[in-house]
C-alpha positions in Angstrom: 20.5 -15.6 13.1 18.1 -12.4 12.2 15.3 -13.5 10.0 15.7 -13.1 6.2 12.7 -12.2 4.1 11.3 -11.0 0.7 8.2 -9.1 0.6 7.5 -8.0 -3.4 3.5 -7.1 -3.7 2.1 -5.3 -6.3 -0.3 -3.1 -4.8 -2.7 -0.5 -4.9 -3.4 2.2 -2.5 -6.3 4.9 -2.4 -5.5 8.0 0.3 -7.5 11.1 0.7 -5.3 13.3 -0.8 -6.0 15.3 -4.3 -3.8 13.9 -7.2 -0.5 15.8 -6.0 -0.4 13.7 -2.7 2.1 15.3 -0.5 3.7 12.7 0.9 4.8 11.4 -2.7 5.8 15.1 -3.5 7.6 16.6 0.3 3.9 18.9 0.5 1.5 18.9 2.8 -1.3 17.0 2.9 -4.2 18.4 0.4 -7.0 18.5 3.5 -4.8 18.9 6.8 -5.2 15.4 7.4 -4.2 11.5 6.1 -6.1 8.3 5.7 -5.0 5.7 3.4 -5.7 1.9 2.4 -3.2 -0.1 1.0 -4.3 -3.9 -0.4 -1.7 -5.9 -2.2 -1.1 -9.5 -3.3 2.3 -10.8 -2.7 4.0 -12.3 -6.1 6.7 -13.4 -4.4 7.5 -13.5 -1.3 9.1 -15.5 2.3 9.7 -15.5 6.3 12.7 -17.4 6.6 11.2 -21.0 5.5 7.6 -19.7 5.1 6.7 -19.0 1.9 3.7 -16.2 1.2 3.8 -15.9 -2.7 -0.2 -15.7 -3.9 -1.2 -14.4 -0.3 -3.3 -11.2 0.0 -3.0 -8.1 2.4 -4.5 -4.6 3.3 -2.9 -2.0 5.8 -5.6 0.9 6.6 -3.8 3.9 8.2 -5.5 7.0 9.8 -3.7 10.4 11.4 -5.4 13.5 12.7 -2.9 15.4 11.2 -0.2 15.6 8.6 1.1 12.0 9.0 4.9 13.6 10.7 3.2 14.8 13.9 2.0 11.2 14.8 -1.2 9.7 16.8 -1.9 7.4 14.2 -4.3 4.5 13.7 -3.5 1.1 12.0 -5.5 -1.7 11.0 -3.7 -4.6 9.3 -5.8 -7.7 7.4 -4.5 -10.5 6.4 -5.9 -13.1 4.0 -7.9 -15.6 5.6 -6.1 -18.5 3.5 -2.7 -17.9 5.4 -1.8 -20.4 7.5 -0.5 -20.2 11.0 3.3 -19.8 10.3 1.8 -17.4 7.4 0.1 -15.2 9.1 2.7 -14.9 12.4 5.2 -14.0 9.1 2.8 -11.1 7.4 1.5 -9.7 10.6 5.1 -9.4 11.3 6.0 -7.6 8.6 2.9 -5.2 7.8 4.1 -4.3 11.6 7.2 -3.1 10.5 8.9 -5.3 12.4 12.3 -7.9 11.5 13.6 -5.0 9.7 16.2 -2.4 9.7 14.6 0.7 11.9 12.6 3.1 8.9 13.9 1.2 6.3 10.7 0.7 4.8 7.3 1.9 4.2 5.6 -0.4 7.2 8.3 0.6 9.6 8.1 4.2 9.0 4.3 4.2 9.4 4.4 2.6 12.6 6.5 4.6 14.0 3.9 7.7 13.6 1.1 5.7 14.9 -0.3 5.4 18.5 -2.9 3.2 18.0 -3.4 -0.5 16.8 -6.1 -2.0 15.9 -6.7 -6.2 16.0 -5.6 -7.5 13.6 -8.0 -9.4 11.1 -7.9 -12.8 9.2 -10.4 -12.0 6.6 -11.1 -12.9 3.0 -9.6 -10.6 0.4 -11.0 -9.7 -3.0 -8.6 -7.6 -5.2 -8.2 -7.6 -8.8 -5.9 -5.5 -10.1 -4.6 -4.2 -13.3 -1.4 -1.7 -12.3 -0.8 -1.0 -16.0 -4.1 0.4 -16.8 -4.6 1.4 -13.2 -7.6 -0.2 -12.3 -8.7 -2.2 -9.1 -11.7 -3.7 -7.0 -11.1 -4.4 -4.0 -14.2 -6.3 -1.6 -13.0 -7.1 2.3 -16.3 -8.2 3.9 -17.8 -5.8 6.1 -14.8 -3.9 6.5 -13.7 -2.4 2.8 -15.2 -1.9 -0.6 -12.4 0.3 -3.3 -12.2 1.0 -7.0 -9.6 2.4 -8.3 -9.5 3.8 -12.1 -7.1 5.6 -14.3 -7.1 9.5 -14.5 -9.5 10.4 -17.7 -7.9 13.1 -20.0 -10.6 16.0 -20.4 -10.0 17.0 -24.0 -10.0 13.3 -25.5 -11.4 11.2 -22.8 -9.0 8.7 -23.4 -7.2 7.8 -20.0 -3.9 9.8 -19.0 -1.0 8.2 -18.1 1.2 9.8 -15.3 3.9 7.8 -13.5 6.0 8.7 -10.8 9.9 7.6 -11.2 11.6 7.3 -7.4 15.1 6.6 -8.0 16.1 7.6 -4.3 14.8 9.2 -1.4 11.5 7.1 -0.8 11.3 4.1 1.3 8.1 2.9 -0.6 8.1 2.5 -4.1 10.7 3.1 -7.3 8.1 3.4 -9.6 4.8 3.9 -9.5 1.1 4.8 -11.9 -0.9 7.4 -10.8 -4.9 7.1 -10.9 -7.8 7.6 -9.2 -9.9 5.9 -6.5 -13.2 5.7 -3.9 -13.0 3.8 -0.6 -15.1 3.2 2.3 -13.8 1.5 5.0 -16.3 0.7 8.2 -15.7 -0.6 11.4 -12.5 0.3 14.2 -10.7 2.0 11.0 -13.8 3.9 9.4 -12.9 6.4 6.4 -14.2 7.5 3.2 -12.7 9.0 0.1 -13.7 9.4 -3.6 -12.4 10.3 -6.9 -8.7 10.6 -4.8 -4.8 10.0 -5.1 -4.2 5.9 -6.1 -1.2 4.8 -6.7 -0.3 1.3 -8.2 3.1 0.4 -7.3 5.2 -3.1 -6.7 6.7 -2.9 -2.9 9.7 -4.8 -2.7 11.2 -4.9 0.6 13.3 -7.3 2.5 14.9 -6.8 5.8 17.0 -4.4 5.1 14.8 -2.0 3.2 13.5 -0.9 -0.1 14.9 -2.9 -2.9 15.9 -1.2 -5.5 15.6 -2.7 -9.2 13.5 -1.5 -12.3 9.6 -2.3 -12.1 8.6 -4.5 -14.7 6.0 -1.7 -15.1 8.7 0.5 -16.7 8.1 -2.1 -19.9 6.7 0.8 -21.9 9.7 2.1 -21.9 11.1 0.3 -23.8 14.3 -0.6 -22.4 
């Protein structure tokens, strides 16, 4: 029987792009170039009998180019608190692997990538607010982050932009917009500040993207 799984993070991810990231908007990307790190803590969440609810994760991507024409580099960490059976189950996913081909956002990346870093069992700081978009993120000796909301500069009050994907994305439904500054060292190293973060809940399964209303859209009030 094919493996059956949830995978529903919320998660915050910092890229080098300028706010109007292309690959959330069909553009290119702002410098000619993509390097992204996603971290996320699993809310709920299974590998067939495993469960993986409270564990943490971070997938660091790199391409030369625009992330379509390939040779890319991925580094996948997993918190050091999974167990055996735990971390066999995430590694497996963040892979993009026990899934429909592309269905989701692990499987498409991988599939542009040419390079694969060892994978890391490390512990995993993130605290994360994705209503107010705000985050710190501390992987030892491999990743420090902050992400922040985008500051309005007639008020300075922060500005709330959200990003609505009813179709056509294989990552997100909904998502806040805000700002962040990584540094990443080691096999994966990369630095970005005052760029595109998104917070966002990924919920995937085996066949892809599940599709249901983020409890984010609360503030709408319906």
């Amino acid at each position: 029987m094919a493996n059956q799984w949830l995978f529903k993070s919320e998660t915050y991810d910092n890229c080098n792009c300028a706010v109007n990231c292309g690959c959330q908007f069909n553009l290119p990307s702002t410098y000619g170039y993509c390097q992204s790190a996603f971290v996320g803590n699993i809310v709920e969440g299974h590998f067939n009998d495993t469960p993986l609810a409270g564990l943490n994760w971070a997938a660091l991507y790199k391409w030369p180019g625009e992330i379509k024409e390939g040779n890319g580099k991925r580094q996948i960490v997993i918190d050091e608190r999974a167990d055996e059976a735990q971390r066999v189950a995430l590694e497996t996913i963040i892979s993009g692997g026990a899934c429909e081909p592309l269905s989701n956002l692990f499987s498409v990346f991988a599939s542009t990538c040419s390079e694969f870093c060892e994978t890391l069992f490390l512990p995993i700081s993130l605290e994360a607010n994705l209503e107010l978009r705000t985050a710190k993120v501390d992987i030892p000796g491999i990743m420090r982050s902050s992400g922040r909301p985008i500051i309005n500069e007639f008020n300075g009050q922060p500005f709330h932009i959200a990003l609505a994907r009813p179709s056509g994305s294989f990552e997100f439904t909904y998502a806040e917009i805000g700002l962040g500054t990584t540094s990443v060292t080691g096999d994966m190293e990369m630095a970005f500040e005052d760029s595109w973060a998104h917070f966002c809940v990924h919920h995937f399964n085996q066949d892809g993207l599940v599709r249901e209303r983020s409890r984010l859209t609360a503030w709408l009030g319906a």
